[in-house]
C-alpha positions as CSV (number, residue, x, y, z in Angstrom):
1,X,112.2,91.6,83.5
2,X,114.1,94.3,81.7
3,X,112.6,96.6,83.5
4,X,113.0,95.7,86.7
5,X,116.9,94.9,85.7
6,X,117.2,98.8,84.2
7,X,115.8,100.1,87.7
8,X,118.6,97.8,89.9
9,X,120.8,99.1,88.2
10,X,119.7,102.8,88.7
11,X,119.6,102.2,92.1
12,X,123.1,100.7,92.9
13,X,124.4,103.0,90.6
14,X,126.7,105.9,92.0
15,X,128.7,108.9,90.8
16,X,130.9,108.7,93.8
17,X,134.3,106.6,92.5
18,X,134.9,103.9,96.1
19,X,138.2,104.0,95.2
20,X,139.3,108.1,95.1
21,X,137.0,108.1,98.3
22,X,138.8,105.5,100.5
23,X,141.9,106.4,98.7
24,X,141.3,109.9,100.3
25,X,140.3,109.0,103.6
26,X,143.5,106.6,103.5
27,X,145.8,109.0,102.5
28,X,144.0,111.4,104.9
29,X,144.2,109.4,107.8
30,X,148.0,108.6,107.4
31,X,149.0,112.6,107.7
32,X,146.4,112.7,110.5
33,X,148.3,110.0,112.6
34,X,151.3,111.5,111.6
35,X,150.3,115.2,112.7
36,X,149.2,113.6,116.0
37,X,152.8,112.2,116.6
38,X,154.8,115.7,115.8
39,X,151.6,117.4,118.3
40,X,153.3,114.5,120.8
41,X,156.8,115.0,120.4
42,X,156.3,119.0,120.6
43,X,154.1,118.2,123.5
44,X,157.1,116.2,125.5
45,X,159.8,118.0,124.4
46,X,157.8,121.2,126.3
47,X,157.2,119.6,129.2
48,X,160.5,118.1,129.9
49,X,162.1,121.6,129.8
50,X,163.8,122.2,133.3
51,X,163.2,126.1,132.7
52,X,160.4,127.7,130.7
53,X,161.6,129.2,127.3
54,X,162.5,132.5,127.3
55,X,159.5,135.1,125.4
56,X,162.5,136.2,122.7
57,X,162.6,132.4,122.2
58,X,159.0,131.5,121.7
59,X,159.1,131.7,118.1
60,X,161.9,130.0,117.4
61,X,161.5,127.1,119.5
62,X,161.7,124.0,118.1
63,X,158.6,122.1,120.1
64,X,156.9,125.3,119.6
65,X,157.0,124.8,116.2
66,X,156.5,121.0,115.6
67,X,153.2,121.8,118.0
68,X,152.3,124.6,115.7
69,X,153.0,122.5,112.1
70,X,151.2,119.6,114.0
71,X,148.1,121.5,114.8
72,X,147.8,122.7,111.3
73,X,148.3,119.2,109.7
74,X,146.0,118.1,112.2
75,X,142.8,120.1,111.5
76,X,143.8,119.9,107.9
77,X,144.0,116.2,107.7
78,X,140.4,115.7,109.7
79,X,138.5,117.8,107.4
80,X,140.0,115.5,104.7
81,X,140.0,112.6,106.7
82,X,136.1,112.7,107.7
83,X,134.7,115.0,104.5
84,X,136.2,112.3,102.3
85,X,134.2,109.2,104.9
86,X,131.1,111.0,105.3
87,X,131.2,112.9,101.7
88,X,130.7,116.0,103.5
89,X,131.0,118.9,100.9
90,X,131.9,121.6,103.3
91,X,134.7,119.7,105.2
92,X,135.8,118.3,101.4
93,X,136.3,122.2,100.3
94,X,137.7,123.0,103.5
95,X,140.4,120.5,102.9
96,X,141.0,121.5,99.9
97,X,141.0,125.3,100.3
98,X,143.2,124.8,103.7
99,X,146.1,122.7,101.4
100,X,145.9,125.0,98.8
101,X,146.3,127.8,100.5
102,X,149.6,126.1,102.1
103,X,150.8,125.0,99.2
104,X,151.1,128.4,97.5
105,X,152.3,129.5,100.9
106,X,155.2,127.2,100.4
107,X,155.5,128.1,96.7
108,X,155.7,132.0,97.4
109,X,158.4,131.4,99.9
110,X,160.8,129.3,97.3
111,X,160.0,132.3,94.9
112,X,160.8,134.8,97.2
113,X,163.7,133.3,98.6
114,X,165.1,132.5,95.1
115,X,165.1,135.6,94.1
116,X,165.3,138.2,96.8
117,X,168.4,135.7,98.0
118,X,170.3,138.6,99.8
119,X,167.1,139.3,102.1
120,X,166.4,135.6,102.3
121,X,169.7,135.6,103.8
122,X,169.4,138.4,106.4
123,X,166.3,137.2,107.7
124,X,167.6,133.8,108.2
125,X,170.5,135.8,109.9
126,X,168.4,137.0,112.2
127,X,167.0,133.7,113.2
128,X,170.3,132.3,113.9
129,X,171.5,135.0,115.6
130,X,168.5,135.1,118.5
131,X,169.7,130.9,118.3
132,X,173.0,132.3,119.3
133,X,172.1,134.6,121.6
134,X,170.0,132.1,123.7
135,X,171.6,129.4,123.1
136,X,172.3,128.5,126.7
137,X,168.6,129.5,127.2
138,X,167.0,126.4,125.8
139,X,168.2,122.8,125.6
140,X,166.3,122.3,122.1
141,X,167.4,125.3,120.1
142,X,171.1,124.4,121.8
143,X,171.0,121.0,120.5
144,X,169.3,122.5,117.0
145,X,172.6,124.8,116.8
146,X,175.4,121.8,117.7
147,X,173.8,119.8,115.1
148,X,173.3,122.2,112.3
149,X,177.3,123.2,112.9
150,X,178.4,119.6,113.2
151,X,176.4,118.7,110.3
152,X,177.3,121.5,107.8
153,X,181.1,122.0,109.3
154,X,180.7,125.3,110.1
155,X,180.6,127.6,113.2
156,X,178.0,130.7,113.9
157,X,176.4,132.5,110.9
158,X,179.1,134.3,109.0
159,X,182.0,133.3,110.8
160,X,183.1,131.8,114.2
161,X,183.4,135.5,115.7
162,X,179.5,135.8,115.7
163,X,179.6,133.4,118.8
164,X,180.3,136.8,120.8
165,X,177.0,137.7,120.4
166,X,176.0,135.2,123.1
167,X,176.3,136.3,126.7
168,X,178.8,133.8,127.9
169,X,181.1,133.2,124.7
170,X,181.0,137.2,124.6
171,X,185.5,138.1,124.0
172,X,184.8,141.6,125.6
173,X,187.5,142.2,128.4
174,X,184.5,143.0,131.0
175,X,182.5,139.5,130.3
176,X,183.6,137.4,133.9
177,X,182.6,134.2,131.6
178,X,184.5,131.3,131.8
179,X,183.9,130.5,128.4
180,X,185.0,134.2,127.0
181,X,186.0,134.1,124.0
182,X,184.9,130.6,122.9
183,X,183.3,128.8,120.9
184,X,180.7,125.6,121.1
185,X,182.5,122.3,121.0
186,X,180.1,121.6,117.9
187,X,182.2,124.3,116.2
188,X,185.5,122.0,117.0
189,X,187.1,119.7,113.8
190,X,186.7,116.0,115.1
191,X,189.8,114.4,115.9
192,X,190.5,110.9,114.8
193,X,190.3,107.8,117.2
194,X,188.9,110.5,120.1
195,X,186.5,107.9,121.8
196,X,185.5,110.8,124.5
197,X,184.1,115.0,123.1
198,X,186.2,117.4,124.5
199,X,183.6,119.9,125.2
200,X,186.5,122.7,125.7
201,X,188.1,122.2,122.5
202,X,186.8,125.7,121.3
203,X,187.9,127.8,124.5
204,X,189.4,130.9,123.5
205,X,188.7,130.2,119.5
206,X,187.5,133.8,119.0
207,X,191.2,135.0,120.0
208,X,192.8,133.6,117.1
209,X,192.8,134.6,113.3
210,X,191.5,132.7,110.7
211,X,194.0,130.4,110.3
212,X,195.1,129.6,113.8
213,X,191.8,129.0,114.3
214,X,191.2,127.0,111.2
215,X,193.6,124.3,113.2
216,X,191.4,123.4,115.5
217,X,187.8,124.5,114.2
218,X,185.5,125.2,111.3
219,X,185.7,129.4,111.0
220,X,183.4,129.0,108.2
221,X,180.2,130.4,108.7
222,X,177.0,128.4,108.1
223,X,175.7,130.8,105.9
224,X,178.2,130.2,103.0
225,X,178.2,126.3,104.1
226,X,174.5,125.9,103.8
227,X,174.4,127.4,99.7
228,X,177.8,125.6,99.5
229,X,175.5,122.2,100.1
230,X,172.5,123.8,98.3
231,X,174.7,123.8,95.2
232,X,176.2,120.8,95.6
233,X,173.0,118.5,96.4
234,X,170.3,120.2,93.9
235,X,168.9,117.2,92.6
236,X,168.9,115.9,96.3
237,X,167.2,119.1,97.3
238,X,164.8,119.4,94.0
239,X,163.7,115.5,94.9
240,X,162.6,116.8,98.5
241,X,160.5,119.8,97.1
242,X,159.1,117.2,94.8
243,X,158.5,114.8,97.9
244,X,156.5,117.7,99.5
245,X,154.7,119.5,96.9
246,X,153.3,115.9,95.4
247,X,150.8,114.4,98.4
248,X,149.9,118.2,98.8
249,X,148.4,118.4,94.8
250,X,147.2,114.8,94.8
251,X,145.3,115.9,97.9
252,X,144.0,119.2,96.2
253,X,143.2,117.1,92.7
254,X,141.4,114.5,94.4
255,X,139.2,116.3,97.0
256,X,138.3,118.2,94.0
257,X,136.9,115.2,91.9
258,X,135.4,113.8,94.5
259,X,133.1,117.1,95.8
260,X,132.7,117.2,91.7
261,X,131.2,113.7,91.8
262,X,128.9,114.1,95.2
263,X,127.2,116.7,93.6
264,X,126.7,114.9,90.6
265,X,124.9,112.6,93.0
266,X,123.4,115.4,94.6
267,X,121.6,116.2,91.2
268,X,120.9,112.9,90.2
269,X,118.9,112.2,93.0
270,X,117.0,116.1,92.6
């Protein structure tokens, strides 16, 4: 009776923890669904372009991007998603490889950019600056640019002058723009009780000095407005990096013990 008991037991017994399994494939499947619905959004926001985005563009297009991130979070996601169901070692070391690989992507970049700061800052200068320049090229990076400056309460990159860089708010004497010399209405201070945007608020803004200008827009730059905020919300910012890097090592720790305990099954059963 023993026995027979001892060899029950050795049969339902299993290596494989249930709960870091489906806890997996739960937590799998969430940022699967969720990588499906930025692939969507990129998708639409493509489609419903009037004009197709210029080549110079491509790279910094925001639906380019979310389907690019989406993608990527996608085929991640299913090899956890599925390795973790099936306790499929290769798709469980995929998964784990792919997300550590990002995440020390991601962690390079913060290093980088913390302390090469001044080249951090030129190359993000150069990203704004094709925004800028094509800004009346595409709808999304336009509507990227007017929120960023509404947001951060500043105007171009590292002052309001930098708008000239764009072929219509270009203050040479030989643009034939009607908007030479301006400046986006998202660049304009708010005034109070204004129930309707005056879109032209900004006209001729790149005329004046700094403090004429300062009257009626934000000549700040969003360069110095964006470490201004950085510096003034760091435990904000440090509880996002936190948010991020967290579901990224619980991913990596847990796809690890599990492949560890399937092939403890493995050789169990050898």
């Amino acid at each position: 009776m023993d026995r027979k008991l001892n060899l029950n037991r050795a049969e339902t017994f299993s290596f494989v923890n249930p709960w870091i399994r489906y806890f997996l494939f739960f937590f799998s499947f969430l940022f699967w669904v969720f990588s499906l619905l930025i692939v969507a959004i990129g998708v639409y926001a493509k489609v419903q372009k009037a004009t197709d985005t210029v080549r110079d563009t491509f790279l910094i297009d925001p639906a380019v991007i979310l389907i690019v991130a989406g993608v990527v979070m996608f085929f991640i996601t299913f090899c956890g998603c599925i390795g973790a169901l099936r306790e499929n070692i290769r798709l469980l070391k995929t998964f784990s490889f792919s997300l550590t690989l990002v995440f020390l992507t991601q962690l390079a970049i913060a290093i980088l950019g913390f302390f090469y700061s001044d080249q951090t800052r030129d190359a993000l200068g150069k990203f704004v600056k094709k925004a800028i320049v094509h800004y009346r090229d595409d709808l999304d990076l336009q509507n990227l640019m007017d929120y960023i400056q509404k947001e951060f309460k500043c105007c171009g990159w590292n002052n309001y002058t930098d708008w000239s860089w764009n072929l219509y708010f270009n203050c040479t004497q030989t643009n034939p723009s009607s908007e030479r010399c301006s400046v986006p209405y998202s660049c304009c201070t708010p005034v109070p009780g204004e129930a309707v945007i005056n879109t032209m608020c900004g006209f001729g803004a790149q005329t004046q000095n700094y403090l004429e200008a300062n009257k009626s827009i934000y000549p700040v730059g969003c360069a110095d407005r964006a470490v201004m905020w950085i510096e003034s919300h760091l435990l904000l910012v440090g509880a996002l990096a936190l948010g991020l890097a967290l579901p990224q090592i619980a991913g990596i720790v847990l796809s690890q013990i599990l492949i560890s305990q399937i092939q403890d099954e493995i050789t169990s059963v050898l």
